[in-house]
C-alpha positions in Angstrom: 99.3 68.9 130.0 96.5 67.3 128.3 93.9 66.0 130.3 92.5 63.6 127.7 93.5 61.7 124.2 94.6 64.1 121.8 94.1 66.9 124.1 95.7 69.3 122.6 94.2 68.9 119.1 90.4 67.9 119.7 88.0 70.0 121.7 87.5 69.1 125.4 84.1 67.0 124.6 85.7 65.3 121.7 89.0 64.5 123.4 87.2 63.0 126.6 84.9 61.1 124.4 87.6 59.5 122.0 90.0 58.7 125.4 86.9 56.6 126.3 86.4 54.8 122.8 90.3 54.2 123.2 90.2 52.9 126.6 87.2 50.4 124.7 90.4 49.1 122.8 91.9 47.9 126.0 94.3 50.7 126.1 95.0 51.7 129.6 95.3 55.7 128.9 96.4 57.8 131.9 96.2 61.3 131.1 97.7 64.3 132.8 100.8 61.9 133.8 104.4 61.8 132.7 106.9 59.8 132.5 109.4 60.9 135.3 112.2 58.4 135.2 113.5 55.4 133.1 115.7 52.4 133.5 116.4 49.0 132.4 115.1 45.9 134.5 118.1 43.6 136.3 118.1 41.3 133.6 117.4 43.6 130.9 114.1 42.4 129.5 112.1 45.5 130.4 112.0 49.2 131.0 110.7 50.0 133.8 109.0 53.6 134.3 108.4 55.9 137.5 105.3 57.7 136.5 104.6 61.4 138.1 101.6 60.3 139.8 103.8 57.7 142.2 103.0 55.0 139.8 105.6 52.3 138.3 104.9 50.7 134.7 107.5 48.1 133.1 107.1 47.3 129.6 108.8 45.4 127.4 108.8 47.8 124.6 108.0 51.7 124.7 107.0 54.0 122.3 108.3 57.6 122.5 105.9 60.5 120.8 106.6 63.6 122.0 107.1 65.5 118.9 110.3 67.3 117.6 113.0 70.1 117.9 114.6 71.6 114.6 118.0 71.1 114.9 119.6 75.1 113.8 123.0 74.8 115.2 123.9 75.8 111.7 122.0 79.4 112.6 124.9 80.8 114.0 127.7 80.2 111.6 125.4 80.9 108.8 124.1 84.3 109.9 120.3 82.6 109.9 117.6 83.9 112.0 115.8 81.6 114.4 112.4 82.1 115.4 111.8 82.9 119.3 108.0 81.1 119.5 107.8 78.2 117.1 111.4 77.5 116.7 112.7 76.8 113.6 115.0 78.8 110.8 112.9 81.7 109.7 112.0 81.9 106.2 109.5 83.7 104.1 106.4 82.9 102.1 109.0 81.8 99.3 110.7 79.4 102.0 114.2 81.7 101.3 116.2 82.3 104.7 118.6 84.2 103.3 119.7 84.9 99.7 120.2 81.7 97.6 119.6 79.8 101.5 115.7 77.7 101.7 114.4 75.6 104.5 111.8 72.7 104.1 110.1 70.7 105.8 110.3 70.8 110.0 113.4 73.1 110.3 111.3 75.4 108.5 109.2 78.3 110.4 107.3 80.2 107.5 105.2 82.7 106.7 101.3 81.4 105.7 99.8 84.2 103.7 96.2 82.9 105.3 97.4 81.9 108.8 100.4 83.9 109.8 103.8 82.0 110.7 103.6 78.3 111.5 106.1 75.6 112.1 104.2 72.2 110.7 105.5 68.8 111.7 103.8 66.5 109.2 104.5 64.6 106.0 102.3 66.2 103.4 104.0 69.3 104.7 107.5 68.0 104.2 106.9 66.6 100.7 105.0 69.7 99.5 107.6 72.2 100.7 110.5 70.3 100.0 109.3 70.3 96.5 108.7 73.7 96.5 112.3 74.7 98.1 113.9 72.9 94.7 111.7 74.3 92.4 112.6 77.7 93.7 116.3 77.1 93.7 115.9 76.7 90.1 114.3 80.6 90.0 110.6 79.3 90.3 110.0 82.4 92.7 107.1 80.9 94.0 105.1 81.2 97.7 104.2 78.5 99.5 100.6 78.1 99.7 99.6 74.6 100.2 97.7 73.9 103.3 99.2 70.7 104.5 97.3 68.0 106.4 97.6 65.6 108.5 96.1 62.3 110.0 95.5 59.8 112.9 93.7 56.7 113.4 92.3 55.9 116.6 91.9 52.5 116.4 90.0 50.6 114.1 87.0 52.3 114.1 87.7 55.9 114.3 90.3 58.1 112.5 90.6 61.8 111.8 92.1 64.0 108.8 93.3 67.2 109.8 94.1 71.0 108.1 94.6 74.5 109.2 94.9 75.9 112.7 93.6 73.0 115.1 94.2 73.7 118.7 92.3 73.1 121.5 92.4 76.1 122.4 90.3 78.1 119.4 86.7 78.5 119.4 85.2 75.7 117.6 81.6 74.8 115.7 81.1 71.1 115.4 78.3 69.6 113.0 77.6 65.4 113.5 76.0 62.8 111.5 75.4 59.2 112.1 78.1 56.9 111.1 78.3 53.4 109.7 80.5 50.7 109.0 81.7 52.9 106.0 82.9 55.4 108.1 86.0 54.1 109.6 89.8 53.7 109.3 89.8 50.6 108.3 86.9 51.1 106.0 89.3 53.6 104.0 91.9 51.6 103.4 90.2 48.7 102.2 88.4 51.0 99.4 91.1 52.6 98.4 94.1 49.7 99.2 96.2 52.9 100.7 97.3 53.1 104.4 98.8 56.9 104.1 95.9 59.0 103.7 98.1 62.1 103.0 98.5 60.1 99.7 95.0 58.6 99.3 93.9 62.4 99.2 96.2 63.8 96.9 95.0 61.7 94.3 91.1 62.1 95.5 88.7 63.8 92.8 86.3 66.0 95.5 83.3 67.2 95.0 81.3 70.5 95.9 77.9 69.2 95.4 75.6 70.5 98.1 73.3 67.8 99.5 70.3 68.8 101.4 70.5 67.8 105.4 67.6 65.7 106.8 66.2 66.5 109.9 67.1 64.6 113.5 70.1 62.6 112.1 73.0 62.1 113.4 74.6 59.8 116.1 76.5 61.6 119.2 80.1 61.8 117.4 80.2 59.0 115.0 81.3 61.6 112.2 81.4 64.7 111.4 83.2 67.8 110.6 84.6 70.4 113.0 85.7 74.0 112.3 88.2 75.9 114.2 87.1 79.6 114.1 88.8 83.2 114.4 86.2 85.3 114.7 83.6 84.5 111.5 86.9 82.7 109.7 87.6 79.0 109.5 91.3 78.6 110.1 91.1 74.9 110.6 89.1 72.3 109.7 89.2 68.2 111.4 87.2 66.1 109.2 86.1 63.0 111.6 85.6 59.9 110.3 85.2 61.7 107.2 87.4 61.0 104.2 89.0 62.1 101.7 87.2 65.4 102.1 90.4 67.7 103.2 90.2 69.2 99.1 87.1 71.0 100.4 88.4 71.9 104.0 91.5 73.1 102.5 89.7 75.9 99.8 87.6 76.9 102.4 90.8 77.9 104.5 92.1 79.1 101.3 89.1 81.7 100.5 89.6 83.4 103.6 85.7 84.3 104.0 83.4 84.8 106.8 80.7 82.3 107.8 77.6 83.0 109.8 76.1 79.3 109.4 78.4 76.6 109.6 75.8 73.8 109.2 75.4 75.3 105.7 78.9 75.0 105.5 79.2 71.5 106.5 77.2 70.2 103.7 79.8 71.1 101.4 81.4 67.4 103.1 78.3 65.4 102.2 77.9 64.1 105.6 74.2 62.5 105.1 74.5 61.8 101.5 77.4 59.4 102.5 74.9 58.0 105.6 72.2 57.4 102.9 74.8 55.5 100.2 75.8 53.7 103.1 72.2 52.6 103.6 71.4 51.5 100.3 
């Protein structure tokens, strides 16, 4: 179980640190606790919860996150295959389970010519391949090769855009920058009047102008970009408190190539340029 806020995404550092910049909010996060029972107050106007570490919560609303199953009942009378580790009907890089038979979106464990099979529970992903699915109903013949992303705000003041293989538990290279007002959540969506930033960036213009890095800058985590590594390769990419970037992120996935400097590769997201507009 996660010991900290998004513990399973964000390196241990980052996860502690952001679990303390939630906690700022007046959020009261427990980690490493479950929920271990559930009922309904006497007169019905809360739920009350028996935590795993002895402790009782009541609430008068709860929200449930814990992610999703595929529902493949329909495996067996179809003759699909289902995959054993990420769950899911098995398809290939065309998203075809079986002749003239495609799966989209959740249900769908695929094959990712760059990363291997994945399962991916996000929208981009959902819209991208269900699009896909039709047009290769229709004798498109095509593979699947979008890298889909995804996104999460952490309050007003930080928020996150996400590609690629991020887990925890990969070896990761970090690069930070000092942040300003510009650099936040609710920054972004006043610029660009769009609250779903798997939107905002599909209709982002990116840029792969290569600004030079000063020396000394940066605060402690206030944004940045961080690379998950498989050996020399980038397999995933979390852009933080960085926006509209994930068109960079997402080609450097796509080449495939080894990196021996990632700070060089950072500046592809113009993390100081953005400081110095910011200052102007």
């Amino acid at each position: 179980m996660p010991s900290g806020n998004m513990g399973r995404v964000l390196p241990a550092y980052l996860s502690e640190w952001s679990t303390g910049k939630v906690k700022s909010e007046n959020v009261n996060v427990l980690p490493g606790v479950s929920v271990s029972s559930s009922r309904l107050s006497e007169d019905g106007s809360q739920v009350e919860l028996s935590l795993s570490n002895g402790q009782q919560v009541s609430a008068e609303h709860i929200v449930v996150a814990v992610g999703l199953e595929p529902n493949t009942e329909l495996a067996d009378s179809a003759g699909l295959e289902v995959d054993s580790r990420f769950g899911g009907f098995l398809v290939n890089a065309e998203l075809e389970a079986a002749t003239d038979v495609w799966v989209a979106g959740d249900a769908a464990c695929f094959y990712d010519v760059k990363l291997g099979r994945r399962r991916v529970e996000h929208h981009d992903h959902a819209v991208v391949s269900g699009r896909l699915a039709g047009e290769n109903m229709t004798g498109a013949s095509r593979r699947f090769l979008h890298q889909s992303m995804f996104w999460s705000d952490l309050g007003p003041d930080v928020g996150y855009e996400a590609i690629g293989l991020v887990s925890s538990d990969l070896p990761t290279v970090s690069v930070f920058a000092k942040s300003s007002a510009a650099d936040t959540p609710a920054a972004v969506e006043e610029k660009t009047g769009e609250s779903l930033r798997s939107e905002t960036e599909q209709n982002k213009q990116t840029s792969t102008v290569v600004p030079q890095l000063p020396q000394g800058a940066g605060d402690k985590f206030g944004k940045g970009v961080i690379f998950y590594m498989k050996g020399k390769r980038v397999v995933g990419v979390v852009c933080w408190n960085v926006f509209n970037k994930i068109g960079i992120a997402r080609k450097i996935i796509g080449d495939g190539a080894e990196h021996e400097d990632l700070a060089e590769l950072a500046k592809l997201f113009d993390l100081h340029q953005l400081e110095a507009a910011a200052e102007v």
